[in-house]
The first five atom37 places (N, CA, C, CB, O) and aatype in JSON, in Angstrom:
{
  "aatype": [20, 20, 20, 20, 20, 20, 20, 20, 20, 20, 20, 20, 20, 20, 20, 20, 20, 20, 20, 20, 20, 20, 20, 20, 20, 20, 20, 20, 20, 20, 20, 20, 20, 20, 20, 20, 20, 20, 20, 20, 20, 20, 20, 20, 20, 20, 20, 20, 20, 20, 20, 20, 20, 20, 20, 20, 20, 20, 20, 20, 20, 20, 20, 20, 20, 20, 20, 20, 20, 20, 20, 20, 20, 20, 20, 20, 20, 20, 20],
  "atom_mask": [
    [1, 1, 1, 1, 1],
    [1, 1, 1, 1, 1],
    [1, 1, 1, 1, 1],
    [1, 1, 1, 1, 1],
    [1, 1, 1, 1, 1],
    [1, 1, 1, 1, 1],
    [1, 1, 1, 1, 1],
    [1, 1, 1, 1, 1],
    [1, 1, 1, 1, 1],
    [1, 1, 1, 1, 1],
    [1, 1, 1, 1, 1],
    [1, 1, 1, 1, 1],
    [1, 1, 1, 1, 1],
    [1, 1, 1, 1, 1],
    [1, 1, 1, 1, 1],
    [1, 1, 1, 1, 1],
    [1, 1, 1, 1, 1],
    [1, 1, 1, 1, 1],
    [1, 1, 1, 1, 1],
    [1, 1, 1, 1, 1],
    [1, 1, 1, 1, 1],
    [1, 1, 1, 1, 1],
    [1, 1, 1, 1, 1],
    [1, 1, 1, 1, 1],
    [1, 1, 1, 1, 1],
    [1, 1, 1, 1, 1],
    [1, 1, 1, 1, 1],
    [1, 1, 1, 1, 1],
    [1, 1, 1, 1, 1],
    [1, 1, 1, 1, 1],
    [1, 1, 1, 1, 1],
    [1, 1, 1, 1, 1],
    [1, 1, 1, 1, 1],
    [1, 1, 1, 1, 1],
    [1, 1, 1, 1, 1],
    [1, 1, 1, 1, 1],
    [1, 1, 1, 1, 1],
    [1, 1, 1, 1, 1],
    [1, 1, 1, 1, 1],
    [1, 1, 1, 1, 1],
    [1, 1, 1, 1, 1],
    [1, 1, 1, 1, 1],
    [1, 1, 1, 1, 1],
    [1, 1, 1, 1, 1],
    [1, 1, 1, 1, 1],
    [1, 1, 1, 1, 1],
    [1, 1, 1, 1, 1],
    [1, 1, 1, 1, 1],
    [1, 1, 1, 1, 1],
    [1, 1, 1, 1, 1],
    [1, 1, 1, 1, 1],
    [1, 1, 1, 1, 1],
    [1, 1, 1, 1, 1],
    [1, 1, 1, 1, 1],
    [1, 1, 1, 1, 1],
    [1, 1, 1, 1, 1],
    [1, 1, 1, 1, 1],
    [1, 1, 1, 1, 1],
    [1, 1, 1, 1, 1],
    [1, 1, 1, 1, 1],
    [1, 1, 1, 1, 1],
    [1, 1, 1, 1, 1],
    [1, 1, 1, 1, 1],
    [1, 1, 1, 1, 1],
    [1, 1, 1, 1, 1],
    [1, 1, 1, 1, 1],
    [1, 1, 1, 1, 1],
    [1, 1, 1, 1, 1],
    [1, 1, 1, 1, 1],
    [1, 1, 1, 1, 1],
    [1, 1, 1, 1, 1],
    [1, 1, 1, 1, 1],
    [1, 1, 1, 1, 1],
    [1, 1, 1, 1, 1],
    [1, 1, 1, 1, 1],
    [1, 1, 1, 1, 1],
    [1, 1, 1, 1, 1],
    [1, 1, 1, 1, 1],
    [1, 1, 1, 1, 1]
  ],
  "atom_positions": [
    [[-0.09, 9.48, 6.09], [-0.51, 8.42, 5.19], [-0.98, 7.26, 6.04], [0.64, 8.0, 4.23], [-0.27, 6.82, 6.95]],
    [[-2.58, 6.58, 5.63], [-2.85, 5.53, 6.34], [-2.06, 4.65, 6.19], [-3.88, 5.11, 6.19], [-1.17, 4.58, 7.03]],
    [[-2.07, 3.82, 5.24], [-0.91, 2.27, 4.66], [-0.08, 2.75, 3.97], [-1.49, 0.94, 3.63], [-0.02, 3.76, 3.27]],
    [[0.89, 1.55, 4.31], [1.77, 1.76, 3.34], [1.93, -0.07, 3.14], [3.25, 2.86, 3.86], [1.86, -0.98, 3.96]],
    [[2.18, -0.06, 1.63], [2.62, -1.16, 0.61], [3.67, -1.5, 1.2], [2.88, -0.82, -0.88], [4.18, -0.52, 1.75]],
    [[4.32, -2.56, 1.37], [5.79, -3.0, 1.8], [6.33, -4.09, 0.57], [5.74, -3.84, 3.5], [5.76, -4.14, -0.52]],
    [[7.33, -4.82, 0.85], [8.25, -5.66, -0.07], [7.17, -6.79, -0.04], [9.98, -6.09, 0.54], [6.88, -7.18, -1.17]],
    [[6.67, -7.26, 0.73], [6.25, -8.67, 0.65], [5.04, -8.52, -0.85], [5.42, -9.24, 2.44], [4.54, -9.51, -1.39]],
    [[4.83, -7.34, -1.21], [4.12, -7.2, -2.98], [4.73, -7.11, -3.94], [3.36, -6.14, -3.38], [4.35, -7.42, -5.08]],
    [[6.37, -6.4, -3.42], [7.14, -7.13, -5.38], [6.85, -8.2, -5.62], [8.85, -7.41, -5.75], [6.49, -9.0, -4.75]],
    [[6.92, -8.44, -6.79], [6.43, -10.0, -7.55], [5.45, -10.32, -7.5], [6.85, -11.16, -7.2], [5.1, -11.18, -8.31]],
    [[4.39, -9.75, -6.42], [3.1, -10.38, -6.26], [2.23, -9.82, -6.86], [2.68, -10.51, -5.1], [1.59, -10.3, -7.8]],
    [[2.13, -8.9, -6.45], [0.87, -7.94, -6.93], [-0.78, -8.7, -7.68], [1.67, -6.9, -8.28], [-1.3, -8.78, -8.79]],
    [[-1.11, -9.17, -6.12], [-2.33, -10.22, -6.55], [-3.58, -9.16, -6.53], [-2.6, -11.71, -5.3], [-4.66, -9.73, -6.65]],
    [[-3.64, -7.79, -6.41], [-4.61, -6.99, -6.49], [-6.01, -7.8, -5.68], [-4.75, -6.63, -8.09], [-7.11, -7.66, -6.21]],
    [[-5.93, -8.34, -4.84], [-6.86, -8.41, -3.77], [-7.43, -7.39, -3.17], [-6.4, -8.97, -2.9], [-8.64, -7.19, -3.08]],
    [[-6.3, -6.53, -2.65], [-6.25, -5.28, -2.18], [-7.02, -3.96, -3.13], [-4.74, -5.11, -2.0], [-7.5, -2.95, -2.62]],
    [[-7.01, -4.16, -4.14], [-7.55, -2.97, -5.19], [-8.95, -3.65, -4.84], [-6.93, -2.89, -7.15], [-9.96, -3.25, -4.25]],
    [[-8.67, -4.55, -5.32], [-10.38, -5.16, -5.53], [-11.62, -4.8, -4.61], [-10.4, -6.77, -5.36], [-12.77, -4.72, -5.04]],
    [[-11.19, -4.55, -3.08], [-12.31, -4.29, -1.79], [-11.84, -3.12, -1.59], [-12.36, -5.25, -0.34], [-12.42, -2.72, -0.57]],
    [[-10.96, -2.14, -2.05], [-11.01, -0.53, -1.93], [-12.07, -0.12, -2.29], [-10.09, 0.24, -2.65], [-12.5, -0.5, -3.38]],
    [[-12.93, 0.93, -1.36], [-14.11, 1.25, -1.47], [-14.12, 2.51, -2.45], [-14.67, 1.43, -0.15], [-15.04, 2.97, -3.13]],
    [[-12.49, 2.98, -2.26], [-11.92, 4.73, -2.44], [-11.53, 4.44, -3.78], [-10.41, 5.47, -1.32], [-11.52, 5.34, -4.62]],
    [[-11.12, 3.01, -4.11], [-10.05, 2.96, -5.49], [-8.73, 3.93, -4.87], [-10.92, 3.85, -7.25], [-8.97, 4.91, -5.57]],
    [[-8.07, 4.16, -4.43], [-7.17, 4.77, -4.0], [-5.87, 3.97, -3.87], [-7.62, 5.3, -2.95], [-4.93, 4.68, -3.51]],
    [[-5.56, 2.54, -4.09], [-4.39, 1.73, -4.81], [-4.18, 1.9, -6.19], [-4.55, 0.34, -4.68], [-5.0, 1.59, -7.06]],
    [[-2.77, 2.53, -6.42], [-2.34, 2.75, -7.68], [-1.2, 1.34, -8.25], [-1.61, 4.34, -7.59], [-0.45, 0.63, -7.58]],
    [[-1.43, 1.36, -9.43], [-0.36, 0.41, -9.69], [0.87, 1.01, -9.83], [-0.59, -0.35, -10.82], [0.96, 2.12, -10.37]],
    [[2.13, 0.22, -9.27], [3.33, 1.1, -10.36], [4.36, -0.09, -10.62], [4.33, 2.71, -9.48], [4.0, -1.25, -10.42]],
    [[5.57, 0.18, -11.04], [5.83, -0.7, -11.61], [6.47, -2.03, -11.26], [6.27, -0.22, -12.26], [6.91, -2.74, -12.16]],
    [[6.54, -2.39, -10.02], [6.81, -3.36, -8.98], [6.06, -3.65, -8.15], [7.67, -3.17, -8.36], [6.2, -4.81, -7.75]],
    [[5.07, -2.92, -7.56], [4.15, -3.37, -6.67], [2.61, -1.95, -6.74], [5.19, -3.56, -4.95], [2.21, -1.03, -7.46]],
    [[2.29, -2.64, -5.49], [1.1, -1.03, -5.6], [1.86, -0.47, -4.59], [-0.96, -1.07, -5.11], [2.82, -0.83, -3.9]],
    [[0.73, 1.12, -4.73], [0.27, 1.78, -4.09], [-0.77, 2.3, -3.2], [0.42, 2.03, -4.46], [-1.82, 1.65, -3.25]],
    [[-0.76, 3.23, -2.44], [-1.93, 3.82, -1.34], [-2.15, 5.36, -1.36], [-1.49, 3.48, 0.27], [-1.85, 6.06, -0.39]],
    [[-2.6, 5.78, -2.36], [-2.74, 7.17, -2.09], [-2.98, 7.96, -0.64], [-3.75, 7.45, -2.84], [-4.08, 8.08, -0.1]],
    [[-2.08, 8.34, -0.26], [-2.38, 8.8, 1.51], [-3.23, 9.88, 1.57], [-1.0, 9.35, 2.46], [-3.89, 10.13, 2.58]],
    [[-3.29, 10.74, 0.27], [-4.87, 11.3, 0.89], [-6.18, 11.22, 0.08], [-4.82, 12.88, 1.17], [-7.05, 12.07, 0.28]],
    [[-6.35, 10.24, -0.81], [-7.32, 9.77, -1.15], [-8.18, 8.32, -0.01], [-6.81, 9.49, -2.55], [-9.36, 7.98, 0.07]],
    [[-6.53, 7.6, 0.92], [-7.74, 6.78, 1.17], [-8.08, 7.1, 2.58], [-7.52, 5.18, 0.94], [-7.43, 7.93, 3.22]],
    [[-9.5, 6.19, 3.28], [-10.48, 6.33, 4.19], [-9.45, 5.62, 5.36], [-12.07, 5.58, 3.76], [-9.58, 6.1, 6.48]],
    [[-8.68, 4.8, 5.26], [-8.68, 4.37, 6.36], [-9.58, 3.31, 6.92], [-8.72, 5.27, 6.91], [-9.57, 3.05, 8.12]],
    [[-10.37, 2.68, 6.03], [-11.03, 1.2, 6.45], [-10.35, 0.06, 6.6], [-11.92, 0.76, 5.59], [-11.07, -0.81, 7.07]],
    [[-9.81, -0.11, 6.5], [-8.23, -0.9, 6.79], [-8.93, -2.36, 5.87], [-7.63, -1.28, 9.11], [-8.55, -3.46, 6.28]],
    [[-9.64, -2.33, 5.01], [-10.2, -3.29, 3.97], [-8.99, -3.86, 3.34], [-11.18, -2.59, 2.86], [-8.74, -5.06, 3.49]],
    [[-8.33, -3.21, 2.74], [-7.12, -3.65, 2.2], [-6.17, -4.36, 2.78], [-6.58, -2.82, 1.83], [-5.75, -5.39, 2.26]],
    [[-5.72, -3.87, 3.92], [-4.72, -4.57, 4.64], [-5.25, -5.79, 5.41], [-4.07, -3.63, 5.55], [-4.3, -6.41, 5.89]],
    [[-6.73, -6.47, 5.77], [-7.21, -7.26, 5.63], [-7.19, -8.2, 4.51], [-7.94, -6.89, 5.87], [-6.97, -9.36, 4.86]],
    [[-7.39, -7.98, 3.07], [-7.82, -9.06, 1.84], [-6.0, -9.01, 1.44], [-9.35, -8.29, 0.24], [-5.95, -9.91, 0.61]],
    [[-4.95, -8.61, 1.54], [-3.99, -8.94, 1.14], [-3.18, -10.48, 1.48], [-3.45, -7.92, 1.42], [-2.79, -10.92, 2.56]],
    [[-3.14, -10.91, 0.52], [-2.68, -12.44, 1.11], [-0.95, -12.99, 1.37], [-3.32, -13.54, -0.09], [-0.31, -14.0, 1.66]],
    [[-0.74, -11.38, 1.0], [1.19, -12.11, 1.59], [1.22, -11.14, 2.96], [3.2, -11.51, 0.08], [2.0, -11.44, 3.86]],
    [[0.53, -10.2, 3.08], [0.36, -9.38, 4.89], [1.53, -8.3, 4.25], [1.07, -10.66, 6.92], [2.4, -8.05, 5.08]],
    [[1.72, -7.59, 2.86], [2.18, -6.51, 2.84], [1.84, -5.3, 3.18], [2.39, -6.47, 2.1], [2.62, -4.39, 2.92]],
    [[0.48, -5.02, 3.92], [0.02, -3.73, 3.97], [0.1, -3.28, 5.46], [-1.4, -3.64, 3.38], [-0.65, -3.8, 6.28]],
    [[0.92, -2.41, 5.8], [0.55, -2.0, 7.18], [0.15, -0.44, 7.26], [1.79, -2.32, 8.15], [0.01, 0.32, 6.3]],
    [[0.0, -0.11, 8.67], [-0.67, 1.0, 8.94], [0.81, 1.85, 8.88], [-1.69, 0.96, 10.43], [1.86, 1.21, 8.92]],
    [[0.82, 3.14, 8.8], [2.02, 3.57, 8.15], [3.1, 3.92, 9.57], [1.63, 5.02, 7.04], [4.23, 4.43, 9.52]],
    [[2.17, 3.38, 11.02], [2.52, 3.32, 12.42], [3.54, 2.07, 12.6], [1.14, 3.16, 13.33], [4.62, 1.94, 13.18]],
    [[2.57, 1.06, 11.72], [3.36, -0.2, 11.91], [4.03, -0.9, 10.87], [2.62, -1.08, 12.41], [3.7, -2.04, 10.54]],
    [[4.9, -0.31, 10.38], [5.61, -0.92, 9.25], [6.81, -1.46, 9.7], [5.89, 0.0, 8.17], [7.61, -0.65, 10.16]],
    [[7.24, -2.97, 9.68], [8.27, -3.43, 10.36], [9.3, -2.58, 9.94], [8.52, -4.8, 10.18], [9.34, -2.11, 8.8]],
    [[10.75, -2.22, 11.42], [11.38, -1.78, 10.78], [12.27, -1.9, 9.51], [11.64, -1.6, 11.38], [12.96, -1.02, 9.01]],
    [[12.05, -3.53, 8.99], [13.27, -3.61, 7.63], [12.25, -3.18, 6.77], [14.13, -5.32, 7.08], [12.6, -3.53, 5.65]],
    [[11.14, -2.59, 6.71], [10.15, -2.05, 5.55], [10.39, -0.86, 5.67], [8.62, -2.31, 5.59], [10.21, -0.15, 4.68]],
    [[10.84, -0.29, 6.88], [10.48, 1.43, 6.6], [10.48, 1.92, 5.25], [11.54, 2.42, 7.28], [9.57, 2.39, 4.56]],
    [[11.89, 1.69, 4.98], [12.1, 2.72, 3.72], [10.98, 2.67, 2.57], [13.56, 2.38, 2.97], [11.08, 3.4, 1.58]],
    [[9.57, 1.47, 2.78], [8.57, 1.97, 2.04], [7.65, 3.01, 2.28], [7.98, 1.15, 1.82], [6.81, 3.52, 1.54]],
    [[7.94, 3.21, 3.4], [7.12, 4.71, 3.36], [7.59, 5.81, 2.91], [6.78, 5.2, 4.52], [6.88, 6.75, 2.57]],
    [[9.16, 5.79, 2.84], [9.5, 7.27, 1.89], [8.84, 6.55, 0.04], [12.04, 7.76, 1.92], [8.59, 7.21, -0.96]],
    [[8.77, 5.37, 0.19], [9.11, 4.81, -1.31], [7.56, 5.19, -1.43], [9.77, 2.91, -1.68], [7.65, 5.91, -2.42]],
    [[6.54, 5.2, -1.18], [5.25, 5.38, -0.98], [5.21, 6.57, -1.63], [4.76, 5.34, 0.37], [4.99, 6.79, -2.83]],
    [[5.5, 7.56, -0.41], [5.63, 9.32, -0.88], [6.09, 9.55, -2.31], [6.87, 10.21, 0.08], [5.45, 10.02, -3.25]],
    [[7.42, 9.07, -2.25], [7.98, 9.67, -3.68], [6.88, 8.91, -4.78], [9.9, 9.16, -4.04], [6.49, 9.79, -5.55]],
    [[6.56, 8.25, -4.95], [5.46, 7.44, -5.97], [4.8, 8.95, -6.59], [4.0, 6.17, -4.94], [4.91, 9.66, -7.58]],
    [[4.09, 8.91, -5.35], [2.59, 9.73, -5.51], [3.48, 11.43, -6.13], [1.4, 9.91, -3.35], [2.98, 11.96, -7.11]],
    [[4.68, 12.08, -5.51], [4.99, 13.68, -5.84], [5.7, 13.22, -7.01], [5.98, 14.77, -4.66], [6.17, 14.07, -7.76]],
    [[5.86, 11.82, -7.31], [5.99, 12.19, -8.97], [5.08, 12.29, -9.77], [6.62, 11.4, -9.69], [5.4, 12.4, -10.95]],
    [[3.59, 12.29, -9.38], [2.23, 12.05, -10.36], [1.67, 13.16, -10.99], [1.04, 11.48, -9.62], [0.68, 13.03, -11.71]]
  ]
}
């Protein structure tokens, strides 16, 4: 998976990030978004226009975020 969503988008969810997806490949759910890991390109557009810096590469997710990358996965194998 390219990105992953982290905590700093509960509550926020200013959809900046949807908005310059070229793929549409940010899903909403019910606390924050999503990143479909194999719908998106990897233009790193998103993790650029986000304005609280929740999006990282799924390499660099601080460690007190990890656990959004399992939280990522499970999103999407419930769809």
């Amino acid at each position: 998976m390219p990105f992953v969503i982290a905590e700093p988008c509960i509550g926020v969810k200013d959809k900046s990030c949807v908005e310059v997806c070229p793929v549409n490949c940010i899903y909403e759910g019910g606390d924050q978004y999503y990143i479909h890991p194999d719908e998106c390109i990897d233009c790193q557009a998103c993790e650029a226009a986000c304005p609280v810096q929740a999006i990282f590469p799924d390499n660099g997710v601080p460690e007190k975020w990890r656990p959004f990358i399992q939280k990522n996965k499970d999103f999407f194998e419930q769809k």
